[in-house]
LUMVEXLO-946101 format. One record per residue (C-alpha): residue in one letter; y, z, x. Coordinates in steps of 0.05 Angstrom, whole numbers, padded with zeros to 5 digits, always signed. Example, Ala and Ser with C-alpha at 12.3 -4.5 7.8 and 13.67 -1.06 7.14 Angstrom:
<sites>
a-00090+00156+00246;s-00021+00143+00273;
</sites>
This chain:
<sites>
x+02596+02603+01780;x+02585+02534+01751;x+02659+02529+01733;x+02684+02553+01807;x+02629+02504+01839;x+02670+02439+01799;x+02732+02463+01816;x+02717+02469+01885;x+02690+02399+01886;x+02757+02378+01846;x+02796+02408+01901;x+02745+02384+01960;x+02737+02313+01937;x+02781+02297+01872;x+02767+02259+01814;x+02710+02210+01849;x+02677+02263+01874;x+02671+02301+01809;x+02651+02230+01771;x+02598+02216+01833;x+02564+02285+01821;x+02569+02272+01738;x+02536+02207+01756;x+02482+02245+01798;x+02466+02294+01740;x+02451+02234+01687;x+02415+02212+01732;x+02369+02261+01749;x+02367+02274+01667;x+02348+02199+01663;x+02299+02203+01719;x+02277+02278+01690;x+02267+02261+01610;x+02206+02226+01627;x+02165+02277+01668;x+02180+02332+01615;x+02159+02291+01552;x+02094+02285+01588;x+02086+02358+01599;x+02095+02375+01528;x+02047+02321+01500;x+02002+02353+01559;x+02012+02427+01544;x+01995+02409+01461;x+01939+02363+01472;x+01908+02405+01518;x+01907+02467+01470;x+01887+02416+01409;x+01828+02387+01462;x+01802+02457+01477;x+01806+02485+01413;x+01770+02427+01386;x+01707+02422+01450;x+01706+02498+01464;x+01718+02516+01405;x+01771+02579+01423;x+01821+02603+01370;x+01875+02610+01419;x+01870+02569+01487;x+01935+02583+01520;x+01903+02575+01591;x+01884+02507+01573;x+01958+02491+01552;x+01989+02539+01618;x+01931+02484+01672;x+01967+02426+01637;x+02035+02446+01643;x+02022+02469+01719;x+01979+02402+01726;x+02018+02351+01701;x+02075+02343+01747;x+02031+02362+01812;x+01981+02312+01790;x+02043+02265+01790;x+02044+02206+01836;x+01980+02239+01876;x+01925+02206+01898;x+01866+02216+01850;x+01827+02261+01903;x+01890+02301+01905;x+01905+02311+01841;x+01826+02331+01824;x+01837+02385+01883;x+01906+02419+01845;x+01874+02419+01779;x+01805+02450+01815;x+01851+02500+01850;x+01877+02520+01777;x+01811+02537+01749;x+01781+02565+01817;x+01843+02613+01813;x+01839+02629+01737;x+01757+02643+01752;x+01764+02683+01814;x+01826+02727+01791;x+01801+02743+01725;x+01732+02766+01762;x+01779+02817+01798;x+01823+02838+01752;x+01759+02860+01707;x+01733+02909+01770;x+01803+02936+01781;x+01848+02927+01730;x+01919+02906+01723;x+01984+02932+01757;x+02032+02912+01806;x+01997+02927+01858;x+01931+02900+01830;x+01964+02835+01827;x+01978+02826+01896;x+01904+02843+01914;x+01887+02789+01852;x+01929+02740+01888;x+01911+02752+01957;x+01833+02756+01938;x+01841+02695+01894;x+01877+02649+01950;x+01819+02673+02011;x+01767+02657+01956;x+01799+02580+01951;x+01807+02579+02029;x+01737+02592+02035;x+01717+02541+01994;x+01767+02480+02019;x+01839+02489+02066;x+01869+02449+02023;x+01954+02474+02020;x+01949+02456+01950;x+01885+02476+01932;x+01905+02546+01956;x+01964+02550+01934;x+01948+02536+01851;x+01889+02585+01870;x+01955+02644+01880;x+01999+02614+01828;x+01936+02618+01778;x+01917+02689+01800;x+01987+02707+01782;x+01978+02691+01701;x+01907+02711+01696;x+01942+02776+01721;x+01990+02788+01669;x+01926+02776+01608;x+01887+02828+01582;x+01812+02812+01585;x+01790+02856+01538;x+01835+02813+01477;x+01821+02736+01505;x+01748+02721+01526;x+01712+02722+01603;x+01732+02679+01661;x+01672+02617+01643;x+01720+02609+01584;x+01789+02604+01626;x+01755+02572+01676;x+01729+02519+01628;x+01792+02524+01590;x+01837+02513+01659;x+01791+02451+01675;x+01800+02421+01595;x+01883+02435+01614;x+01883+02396+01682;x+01837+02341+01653;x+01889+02327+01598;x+01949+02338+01649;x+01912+02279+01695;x+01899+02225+01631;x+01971+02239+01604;x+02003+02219+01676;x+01959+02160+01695;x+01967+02128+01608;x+02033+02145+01601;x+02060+02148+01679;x+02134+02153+01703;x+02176+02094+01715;x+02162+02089+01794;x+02216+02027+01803;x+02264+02080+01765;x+02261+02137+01815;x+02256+02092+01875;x+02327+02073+01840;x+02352+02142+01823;x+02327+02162+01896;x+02353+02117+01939;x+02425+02113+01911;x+02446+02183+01924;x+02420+02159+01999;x+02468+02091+02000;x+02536+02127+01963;x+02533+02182+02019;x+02522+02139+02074;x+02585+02093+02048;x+02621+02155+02040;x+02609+02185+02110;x+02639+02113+02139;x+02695+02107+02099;x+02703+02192+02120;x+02696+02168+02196;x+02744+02111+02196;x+02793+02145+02153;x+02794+02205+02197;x+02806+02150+02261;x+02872+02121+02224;x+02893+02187+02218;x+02869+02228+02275;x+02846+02281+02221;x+02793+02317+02270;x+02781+02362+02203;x+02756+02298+02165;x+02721+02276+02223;x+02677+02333+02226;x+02664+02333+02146;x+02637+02263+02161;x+02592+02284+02211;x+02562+02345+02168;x+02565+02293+02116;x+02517+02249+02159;x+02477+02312+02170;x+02456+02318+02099;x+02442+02247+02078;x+02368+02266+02112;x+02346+02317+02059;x+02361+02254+02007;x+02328+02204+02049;x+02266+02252+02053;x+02266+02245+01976;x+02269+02186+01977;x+02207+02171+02017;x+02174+02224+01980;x+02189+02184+01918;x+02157+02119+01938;x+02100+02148+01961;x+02094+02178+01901;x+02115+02114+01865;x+02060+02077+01903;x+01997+02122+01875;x+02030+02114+01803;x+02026+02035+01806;x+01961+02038+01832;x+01928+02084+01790;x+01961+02062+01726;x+01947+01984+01707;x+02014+01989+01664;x+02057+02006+01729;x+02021+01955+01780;x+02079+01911+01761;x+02124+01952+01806;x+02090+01947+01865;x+02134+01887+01889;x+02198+01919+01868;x+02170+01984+01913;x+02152+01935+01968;x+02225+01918+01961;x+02257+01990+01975;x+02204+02014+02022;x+02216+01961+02071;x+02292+01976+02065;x+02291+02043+02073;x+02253+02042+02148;x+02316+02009+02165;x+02358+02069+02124;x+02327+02113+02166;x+02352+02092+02229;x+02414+02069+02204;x+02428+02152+02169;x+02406+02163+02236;x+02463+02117+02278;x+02513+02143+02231;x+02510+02205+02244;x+02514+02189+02319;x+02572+02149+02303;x+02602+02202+02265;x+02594+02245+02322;x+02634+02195+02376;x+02686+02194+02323;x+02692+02264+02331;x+02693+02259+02399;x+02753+02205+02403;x+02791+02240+02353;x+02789+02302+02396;x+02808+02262+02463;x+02853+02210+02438;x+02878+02235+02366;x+02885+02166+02329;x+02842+02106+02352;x+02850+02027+02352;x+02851+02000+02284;x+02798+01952+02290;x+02753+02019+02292;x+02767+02045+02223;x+02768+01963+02199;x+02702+01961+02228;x+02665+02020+02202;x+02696+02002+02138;x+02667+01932+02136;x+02602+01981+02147;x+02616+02017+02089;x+02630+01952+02051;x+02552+01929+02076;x+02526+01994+02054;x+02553+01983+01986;x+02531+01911+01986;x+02460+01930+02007;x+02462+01980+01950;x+02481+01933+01896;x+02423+01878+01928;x+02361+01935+01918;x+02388+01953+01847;x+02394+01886+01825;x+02351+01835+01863;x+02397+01772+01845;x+02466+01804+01872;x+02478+01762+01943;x+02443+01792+01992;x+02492+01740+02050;x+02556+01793+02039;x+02516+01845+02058;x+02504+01808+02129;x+02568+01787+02129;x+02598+01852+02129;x+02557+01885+02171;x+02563+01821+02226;x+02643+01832+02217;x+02645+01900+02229;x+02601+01893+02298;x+02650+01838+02316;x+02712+01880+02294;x+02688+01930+02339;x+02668+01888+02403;x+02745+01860+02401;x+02762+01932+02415;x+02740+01931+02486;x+02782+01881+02510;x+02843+01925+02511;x+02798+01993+02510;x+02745+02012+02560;x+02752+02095+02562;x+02688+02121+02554;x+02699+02156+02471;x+02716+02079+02453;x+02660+02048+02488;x+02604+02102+02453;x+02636+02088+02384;x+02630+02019+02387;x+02570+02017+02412;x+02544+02057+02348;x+02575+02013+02303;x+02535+01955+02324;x+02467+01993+02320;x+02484+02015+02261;x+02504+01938+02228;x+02434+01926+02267;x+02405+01967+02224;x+02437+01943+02163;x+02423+01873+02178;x+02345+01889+02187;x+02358+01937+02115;x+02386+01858+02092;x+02320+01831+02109;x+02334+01796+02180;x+02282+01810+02225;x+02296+01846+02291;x+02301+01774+02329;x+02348+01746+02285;x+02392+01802+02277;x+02396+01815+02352;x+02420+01740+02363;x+02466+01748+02304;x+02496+01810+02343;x+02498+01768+02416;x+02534+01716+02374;x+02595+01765+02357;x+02599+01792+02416;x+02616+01725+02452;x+02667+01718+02388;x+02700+01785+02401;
</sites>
């Protein structure tokens, strides 16, 4: 299957597209090495930890909390964090309670489950809360109670595991600059690919690549939602951890970019869509069109080079982004159909958006756009 999925992207998207999604992998590896060094230094300390206070032989439940804990606990606030790891032990208590009035069995375990997560409900509504409560339930189900000890001693054990988990994240937390990095790239390389898609598909009045470019646009959400997920998650790490607080500036830096992402994912995929359109209606278009979403593209990549290295000029990304909405005004001298006038109108919100992503307020960057429009 793996082998069939590469040579499908070999045949979809040739050699860059292979070397993009290589690039991806490291870089979820790099992004990915961290999180599971911690859980391992978790899962032993928290068997060494409860061995050593409770003084249990073999505390396995202490070592399972940790390894459940310690990526939840993750980039959470500290009241969210305490509620997973509470949810862990509530679920280890309550399930083993049940399991010791009716036994084990597949059908046992469902009730185990079900009992365990109404049990949590009752006590707080918390999503997470509940749902360690079930995912607890389900390994308390699968241990004989006769062989390892009474549910005070998981439940003690499972709070030992998630205390661990919590000290190992905040000490030795995740690089939060690193996977506002690793997050937002995937983000900026699709976005640059969907315009380059768009205008390549006007030059040639490919309505086939036109379309890939708008389900193209269509998936750069799920990526953007991971990347705000990220820096939230980012933002608890450097403010929980006094050796991370040093990031908070380079966080600032990304999160106020990617409001402006947002809209501009968002205006692509619009303008990906009245590409569509024109292709359908006219076949090929104007080539100031595909020159001006690729002096998009070109901002896109500029912008991208700016957030991953602070000290790259920031002026071609504005300068792209300006030439592309004047590019695309000069087009409506000669063209005035309606698929023409929609396109270019969504290639100057977008280099609005890019311009505000450059760090020009809304003011400036609407007078830099009434400037090229008396130019074009």
């Amino acid at each position: 299957m793996a082998i069939s999925g590469a040579l499908a992207v070999v045949k979809r998207e040739g050699y860059s597209g292979v070397h993009r999604s290589f690039e991806r992998t490291l870089g979820r590896l790099r992004v990915g090495a961290w999180p599971v060094a911690q859980t391992a230094v978790a899962a032993a300390l928290a068997w060494y930890t409860a061995a050593l206070v409770l003084g249990h032989e073999r505390p396995f439940v202490a070592a399972i909390a940790a390894v459940i804990s310690v990526g939840a606990v993750a980039g959470q606030t500290l009241k969210r964090a305490a509620e997973w790891i509470f949810g862990v032990a509530v679920g280890l208590a309550v399930a083993d309670l049940i399991m010791l009035a009716i036994g084990t069995g597949p059908v046992q375990t469902g009730v185990i489950v079900g009992l365990a997560m109404f049990a949590a409900l009752l006590i707080r509504g918390g999503i997470m809360f509940v749902t360690e409560a079930g995912v607890s339930a389900v390994l308390v189900a699968g241990l004989d109670p006769t062989t390892y000890g009474s549910s005070p001693d998981r439940f003690l054990e499972a709070l030992v595991g998630g205390g661990v988990a919590l000290a190992v994240s905040a000490t030795f937390p995740s690089n939060p600059g690193l996977r506002a990095r690793q997050a937002a790239r995937p983000v900026l390389e699709d976005l640059a690919t969907t315009l380059r898609d768009a205008a390549a598909a006007l030059i040639g009045g490919d309505l086939e690549l036109a379309e890939g470019a708008l389900s193209e646009a269509r998936r750069i959400d799920g990526r953007l939602a991971r990347l705000r997920e990220e820096l939230e998650g980012g933002y608890q790490i450097a403010l929980l951890s006094p050796p991370r607080r040093r990031h908070l500036g380079y966080l600032a830096h990304y999160s106020t970019a990617a409001e402006q992402l947002d809209l501009a994912v968002r205006d692509t995929r619009v303008l990906a869509r009245a590409a569509v359109a024109l292709v359908r209606e006219k076949g090929t278009a104007p080539g100031q069109l595909a020159e001006a979403i690729l002096g998009l593209a070109l901002a896109v990549e500029a912008l991208a080079g700016y957030l991953e290295q602070p000290a790259h000029p920031l002026h071609d990304a504005r300068h792209f982004a300006l030439e592309a909405a004047e590019e695309a005004t000069s087009v409506l001298q000669s063209s005035h159909d309606l698929e023409t006038s929609a396109l270019v109108a969504q290639i100057r919100s977008t280099a609005m958006d890019l311009l505000q992503a450059a760090g020009m307020d809304s003011s400036e960057a609407l007078e830099a756009l009434r400037e090229t429009s008396r130019l074009g």
